[in-house]
C-alpha positions in Angstrom: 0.0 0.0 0.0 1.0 3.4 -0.9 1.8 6.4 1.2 -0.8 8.4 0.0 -3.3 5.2 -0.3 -2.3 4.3 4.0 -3.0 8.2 4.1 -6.2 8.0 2.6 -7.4 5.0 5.0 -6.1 7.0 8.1 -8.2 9.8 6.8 -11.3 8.0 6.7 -10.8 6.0 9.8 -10.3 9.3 11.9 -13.4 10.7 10.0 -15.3 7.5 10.9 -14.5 7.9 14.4 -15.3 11.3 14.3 -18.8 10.2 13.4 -19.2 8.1 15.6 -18.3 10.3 18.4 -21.0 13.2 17.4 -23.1 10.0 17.3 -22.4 8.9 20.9 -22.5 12.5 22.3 -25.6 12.9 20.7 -26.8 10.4 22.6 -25.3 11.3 26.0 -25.6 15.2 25.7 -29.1 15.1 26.7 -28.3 12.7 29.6 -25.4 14.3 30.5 -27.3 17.8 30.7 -30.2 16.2 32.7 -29.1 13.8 34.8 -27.2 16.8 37.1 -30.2 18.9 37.5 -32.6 15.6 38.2 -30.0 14.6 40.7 -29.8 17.5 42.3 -33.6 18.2 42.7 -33.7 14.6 44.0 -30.6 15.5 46.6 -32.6 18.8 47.5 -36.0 16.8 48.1 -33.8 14.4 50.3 -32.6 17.2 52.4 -35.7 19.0 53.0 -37.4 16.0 53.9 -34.5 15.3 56.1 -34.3 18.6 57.7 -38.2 18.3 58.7 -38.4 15.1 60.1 -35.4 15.7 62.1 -37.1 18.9 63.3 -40.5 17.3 64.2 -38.9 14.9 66.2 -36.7 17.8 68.0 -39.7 20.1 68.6 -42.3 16.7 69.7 -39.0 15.3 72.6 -38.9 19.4 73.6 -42.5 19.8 74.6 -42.8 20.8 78.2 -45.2 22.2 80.8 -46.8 25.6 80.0 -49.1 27.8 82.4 -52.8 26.4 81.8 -51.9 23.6 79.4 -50.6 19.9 78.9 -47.9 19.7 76.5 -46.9 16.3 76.1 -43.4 15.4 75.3 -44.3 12.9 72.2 -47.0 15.4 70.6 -46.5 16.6 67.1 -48.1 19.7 65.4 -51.1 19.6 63.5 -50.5 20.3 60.2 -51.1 23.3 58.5 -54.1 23.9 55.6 -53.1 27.7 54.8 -51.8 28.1 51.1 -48.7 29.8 50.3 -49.0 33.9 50.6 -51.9 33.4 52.9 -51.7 35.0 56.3 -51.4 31.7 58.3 -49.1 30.0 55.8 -46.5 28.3 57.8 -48.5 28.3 61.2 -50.1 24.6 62.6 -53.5 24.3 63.2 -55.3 24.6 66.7 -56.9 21.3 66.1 -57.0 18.6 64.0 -58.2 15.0 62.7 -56.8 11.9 63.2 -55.2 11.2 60.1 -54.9 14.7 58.8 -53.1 16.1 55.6 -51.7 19.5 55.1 -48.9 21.5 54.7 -45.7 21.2 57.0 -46.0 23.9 59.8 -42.6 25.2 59.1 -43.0 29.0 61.5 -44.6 26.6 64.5 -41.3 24.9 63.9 -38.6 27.4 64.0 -37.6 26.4 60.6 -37.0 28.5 57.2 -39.5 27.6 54.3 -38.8 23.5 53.2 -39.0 23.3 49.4 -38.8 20.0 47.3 -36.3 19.9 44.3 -39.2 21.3 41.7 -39.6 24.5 44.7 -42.7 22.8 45.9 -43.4 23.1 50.3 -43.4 20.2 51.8 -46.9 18.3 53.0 -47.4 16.2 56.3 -50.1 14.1 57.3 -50.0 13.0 61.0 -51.5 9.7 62.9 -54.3 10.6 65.7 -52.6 9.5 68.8 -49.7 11.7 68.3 -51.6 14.6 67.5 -51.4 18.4 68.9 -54.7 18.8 71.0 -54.5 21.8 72.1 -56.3 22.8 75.2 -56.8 24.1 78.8 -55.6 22.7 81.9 -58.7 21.8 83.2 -61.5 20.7 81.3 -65.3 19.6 81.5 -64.8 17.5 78.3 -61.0 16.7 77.8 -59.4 16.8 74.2 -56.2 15.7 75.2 -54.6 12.2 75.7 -51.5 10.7 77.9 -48.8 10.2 75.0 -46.2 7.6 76.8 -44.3 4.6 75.3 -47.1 2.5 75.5 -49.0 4.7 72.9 -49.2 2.7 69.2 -49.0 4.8 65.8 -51.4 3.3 63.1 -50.1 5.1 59.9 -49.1 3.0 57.0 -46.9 3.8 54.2 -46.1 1.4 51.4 -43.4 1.1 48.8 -43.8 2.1 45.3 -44.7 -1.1 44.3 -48.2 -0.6 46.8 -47.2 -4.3 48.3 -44.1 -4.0 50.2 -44.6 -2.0 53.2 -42.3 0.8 55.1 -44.4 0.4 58.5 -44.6 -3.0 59.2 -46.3 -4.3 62.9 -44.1 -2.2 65.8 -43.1 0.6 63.0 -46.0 2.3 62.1 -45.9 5.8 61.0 -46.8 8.9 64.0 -46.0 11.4 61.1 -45.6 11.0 57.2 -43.5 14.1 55.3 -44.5 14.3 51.5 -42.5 16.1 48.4 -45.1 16.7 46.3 -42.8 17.5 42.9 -43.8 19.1 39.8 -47.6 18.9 39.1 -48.9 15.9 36.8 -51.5 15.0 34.7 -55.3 16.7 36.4 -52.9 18.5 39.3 -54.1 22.3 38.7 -52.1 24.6 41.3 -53.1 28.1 40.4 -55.6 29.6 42.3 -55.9 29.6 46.3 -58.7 27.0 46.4 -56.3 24.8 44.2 -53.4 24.9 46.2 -55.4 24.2 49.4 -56.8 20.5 47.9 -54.4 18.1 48.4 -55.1 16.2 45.6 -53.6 18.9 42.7 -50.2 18.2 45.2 -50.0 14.1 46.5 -50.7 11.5 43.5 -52.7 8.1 43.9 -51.6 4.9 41.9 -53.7 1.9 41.7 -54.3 -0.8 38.6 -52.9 -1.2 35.9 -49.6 0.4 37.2 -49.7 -1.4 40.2 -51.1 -4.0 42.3 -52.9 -2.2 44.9 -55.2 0.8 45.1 -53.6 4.0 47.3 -54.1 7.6 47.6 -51.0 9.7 49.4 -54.1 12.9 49.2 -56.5 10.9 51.5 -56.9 11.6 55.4 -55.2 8.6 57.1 -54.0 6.7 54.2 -52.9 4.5 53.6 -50.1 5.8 51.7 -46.9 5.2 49.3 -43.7 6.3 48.7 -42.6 7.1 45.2 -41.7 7.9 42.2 -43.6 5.0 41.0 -43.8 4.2 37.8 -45.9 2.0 35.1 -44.6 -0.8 33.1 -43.5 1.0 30.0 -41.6 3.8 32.2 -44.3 6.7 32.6 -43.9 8.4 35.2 -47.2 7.8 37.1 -46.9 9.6 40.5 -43.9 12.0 42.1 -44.7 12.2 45.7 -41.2 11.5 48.1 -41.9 10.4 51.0 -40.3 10.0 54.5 -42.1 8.9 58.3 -41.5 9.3 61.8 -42.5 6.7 63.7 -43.3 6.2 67.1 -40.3 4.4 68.4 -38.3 7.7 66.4 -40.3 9.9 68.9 -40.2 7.6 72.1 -36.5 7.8 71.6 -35.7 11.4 71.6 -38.4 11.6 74.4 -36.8 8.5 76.8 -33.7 10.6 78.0 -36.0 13.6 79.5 -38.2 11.1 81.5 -35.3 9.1 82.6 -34.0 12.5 84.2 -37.2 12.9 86.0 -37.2 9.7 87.3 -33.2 9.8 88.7 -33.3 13.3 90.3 -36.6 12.3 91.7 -35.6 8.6 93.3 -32.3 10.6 94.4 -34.1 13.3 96.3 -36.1 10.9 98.0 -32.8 9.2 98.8 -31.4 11.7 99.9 -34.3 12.9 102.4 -35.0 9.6 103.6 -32.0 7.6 103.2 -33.7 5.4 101.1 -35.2 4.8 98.0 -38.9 3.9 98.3 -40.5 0.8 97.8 -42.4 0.3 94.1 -46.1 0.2 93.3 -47.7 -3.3 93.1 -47.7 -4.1 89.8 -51.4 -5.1 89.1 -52.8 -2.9 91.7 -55.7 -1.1 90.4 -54.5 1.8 91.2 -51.4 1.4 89.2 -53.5 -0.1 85.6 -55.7 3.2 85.3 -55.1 5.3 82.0 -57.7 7.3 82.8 -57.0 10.9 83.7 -59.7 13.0 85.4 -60.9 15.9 83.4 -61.4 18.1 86.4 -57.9 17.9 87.2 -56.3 16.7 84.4 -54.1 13.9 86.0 -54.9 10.5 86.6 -58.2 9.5 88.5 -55.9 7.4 91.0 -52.5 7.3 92.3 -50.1 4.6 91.6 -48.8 4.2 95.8 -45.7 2.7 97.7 -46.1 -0.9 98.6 -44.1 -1.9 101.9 -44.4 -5.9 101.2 -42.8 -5.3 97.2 -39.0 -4.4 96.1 -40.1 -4.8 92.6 -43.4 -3.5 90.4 -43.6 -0.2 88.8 -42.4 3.1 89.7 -44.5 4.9 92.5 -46.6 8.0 92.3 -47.5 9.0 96.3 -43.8 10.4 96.7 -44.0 13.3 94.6 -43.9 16.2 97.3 -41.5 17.6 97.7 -39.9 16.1 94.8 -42.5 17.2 92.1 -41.7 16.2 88.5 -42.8 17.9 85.7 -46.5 18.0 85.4 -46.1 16.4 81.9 -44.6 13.3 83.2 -47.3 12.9 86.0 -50.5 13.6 83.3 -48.5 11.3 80.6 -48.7 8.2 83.1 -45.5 7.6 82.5 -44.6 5.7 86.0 -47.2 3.0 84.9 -45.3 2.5 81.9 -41.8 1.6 83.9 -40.4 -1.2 85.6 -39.0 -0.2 89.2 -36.3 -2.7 91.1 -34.9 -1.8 94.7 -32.6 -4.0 96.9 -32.7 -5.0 100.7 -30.4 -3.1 101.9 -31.7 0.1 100.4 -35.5 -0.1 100.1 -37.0 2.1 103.0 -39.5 -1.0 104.0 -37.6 -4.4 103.7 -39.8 -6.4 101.9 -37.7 -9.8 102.2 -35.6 -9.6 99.2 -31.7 -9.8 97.5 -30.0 -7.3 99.4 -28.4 -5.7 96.2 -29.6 -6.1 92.3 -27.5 -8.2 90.1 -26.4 -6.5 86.6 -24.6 -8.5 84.1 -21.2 -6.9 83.4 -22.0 -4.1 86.3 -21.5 -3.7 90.2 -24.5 -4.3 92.5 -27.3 -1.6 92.0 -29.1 -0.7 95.1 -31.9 0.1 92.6 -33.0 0.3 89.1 -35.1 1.1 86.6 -35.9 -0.3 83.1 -37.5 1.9 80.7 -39.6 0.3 78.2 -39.6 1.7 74.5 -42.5 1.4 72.1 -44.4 -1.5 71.7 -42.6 -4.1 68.8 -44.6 -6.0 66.7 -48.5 -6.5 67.8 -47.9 -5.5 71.4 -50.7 -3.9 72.9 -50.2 -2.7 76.8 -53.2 -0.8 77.7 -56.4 -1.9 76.3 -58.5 -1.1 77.8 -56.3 -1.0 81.2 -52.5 -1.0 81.4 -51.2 -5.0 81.1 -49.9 -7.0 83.8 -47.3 -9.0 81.7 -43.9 -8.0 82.0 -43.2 -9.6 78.6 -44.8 -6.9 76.8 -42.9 -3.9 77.9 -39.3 -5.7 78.3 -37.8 -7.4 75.3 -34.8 -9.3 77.1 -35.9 -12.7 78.6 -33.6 -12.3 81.6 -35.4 -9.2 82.6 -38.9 -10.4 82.0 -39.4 -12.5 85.2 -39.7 -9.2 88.1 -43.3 -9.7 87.9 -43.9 -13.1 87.8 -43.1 -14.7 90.9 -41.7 -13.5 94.4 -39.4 -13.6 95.2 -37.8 -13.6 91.9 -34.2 -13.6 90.9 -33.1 -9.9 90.9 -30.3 -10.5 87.9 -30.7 -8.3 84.6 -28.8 -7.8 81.7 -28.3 -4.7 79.9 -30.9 -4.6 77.0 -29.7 -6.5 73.9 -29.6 -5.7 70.4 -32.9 -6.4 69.7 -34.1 -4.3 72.5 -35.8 -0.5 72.5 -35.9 -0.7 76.3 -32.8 1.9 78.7 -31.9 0.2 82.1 -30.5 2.8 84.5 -29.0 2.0 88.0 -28.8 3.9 91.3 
């Protein structure tokens, strides 16, 4: 082959790859150009979702007494139905429905504006147990409830498939944050009556797309997380989602009422000497979950049994040791197991003169806090139970309330565990 022919050949060879080049960028320039900005409106959804649930869990474990109400540690806001440029935008609700959607309170919260990646605020629909009731101290006809460990959430969220599920038995959803995205198909958003209806914000999928029918727009659910999308690749529904579960709030919560408990037991200690015996664990006076609605705080009192070192934490030793009236109205010493040894319980009661911890030095008391409920546990209904195997998960500290006397060994809890042990 010639000079000029091998010349020739290297000519068309570079202009055949320089064809196939404009070719491939052709192809990629588009995805190159989009996939950035998609990515980061996805990374900015994430964050704002983020950013809110952390801050509903912060502003629910930071609820405390207030002159002539019951704020319960556990509570989240109500959600708010004002549209953007409205003069309540940004502000919860007084009151609201079990299962009720609107837009994330973002001024109750102490937070700047949250938008999604297409600039949308965020929405938030919250479960009935764990909602702000807002109301006076005393009432004729109470709107408020205890919130404690014991209380279940009942929101379900699915995956974008509408079969695998995101809250399954024990992990139901207190709170569920929505992005909303762009608007699809039927979503109008212009005028204020549209951008107060859910429905023009949170999408619904059901059959042919997918297997099961559900609507992220209707109070209570049950909802979905998305994008979801159909078999040939249309995008069917936008909505991001993230929840806040119960045992998410019951955690942030657990370290303030483990506070009141120890400074409380230690004053008593200190005055006395001792620590005080515990409640009987199936007295009746220690299974209410009734409060009174003239006073506001539970029709009886959960009182010191001299014959007991273990059952649950007593009530009659408040004064002058006075927790927070939160933790009294929240019925949060039912919800507890309470241990003390011979040698420092202020009524001997015929037991191990100091409480065994494995991998610890003798206690002369304890307490084991229980987190919420796993799988189908159900501890109050209609009275608080009796069975120490529904509050504890460890099998080593399940036995205080079963026999007397029982062994007074414990472990710390295990992995599998929600519950805190603290000693004195």
């Amino acid at each position: 082959m010639s000079a000029s022919a091998r010349k020739q050949r290297g000519a068309a060879l570079l202009a055949l790859a320089a064809i196939l080049a404009a070719g491939t960028l052709a192809v990629l320039v588009p995805h190159m150009l989009e996939s950035p900005s998609a990515s980061t409106r996805t990374r900015a959804t994430s964050a704002a979702l983020a950013h809110a649930r952390d801050a509903l869990i912060g502003w629910s474990a930071a609820r405390d007494d207030e002159p002539g109400h019951n704020y319960r540690p556990g509570e989240l806001p109500c959600p708010d139905r004002s549209a953007p440029g409205e003069a309540g935008y940004g502000y919860a609700e007084g009151s609201c429905s079990p299962g009720e959607i609107g837009r994330l309170p973002w001024k109750t919260l102490g937070l700047p504006e949250l938008l999604d990646g297409d600039g949308e605020p965020l929405w938030y629909a919250i479960d009935g147990a764990f909602r702000w009731r807002w109301g006076p101290l005393v009432q004729t006809n109470p709107t408020q409830a205890p919130i404690n460990s014991d209380t279940r959430a009942t929101l379900q969220v699915y995956a974008a498939d509408a079969v695998a599920t995101h809250t399954p038995a024990g992990g139901e959803a207190a709170a569920v944050l929505f992005a909303a995205g762009g608007p699809l198909a039927g979503q109008a958003r212009g005028n204020a009556a549209e951008r107060t209806d859910a429905r023009n914000y949170l999408d619904r999928i059901g059959p042919p797309a997918v297997a099961g029918a559900l609507d992220n727009s209707h109070e209570g659910g049950p909802f979905f997380a998305g994008p979801v999308r159909d078999a040939a690749g249309n995008l069917v529904a936008n909505d991001r989602a993230v929840i806040v579960t119960a045992r998410d709030l019951m955690n942030a919560v657990a370290p303030r009422v483990e506070g009141v408990v120890v400074r409380v037991l230690k004053a008593y200690g200190v005055f006395s000497g001792r620590f005080p015996n515990p409640a009987r664990f199936d007295a009746a006076t220690c299974t209410d979950v009734a409060v009174d609605p003239s006073s506001s705080m539970p029709i009886t009192v959960c009182g010191r049994d001299p014959a007991v070192c273990r059952g649950r934490l007593p009530e009659d030793l408040w004064t002058p040791y006075m927790p927070p009236r939160w933790f009294r109205y929240n019925l949060w010493s039912q919800t507890m197991y309470y241990a003390v040894g011979e040698v420092a319980v202020e009524h001997p009661a015929g037991c191990i003169a100091k409480l065994q911890v494995a991998g610890a030095p003798p206690a002369d008391a304890l307490i084991l806090l229980p987190g919420s409920p796993l799988g189908a546990v159900m501890r109050n209904s209609p009275s608080q139970s009796t069975d120490l195997t529904q509050y504890l998960e460890d099998a080593q500290n399940q036995d205080g309330w079963s026999g007397f006397p029982a062994p007074d060994t414990y472990v710390p809890p295990g992995a599998g565990s929600n519950d805190r042990l603290r000693t004195l």
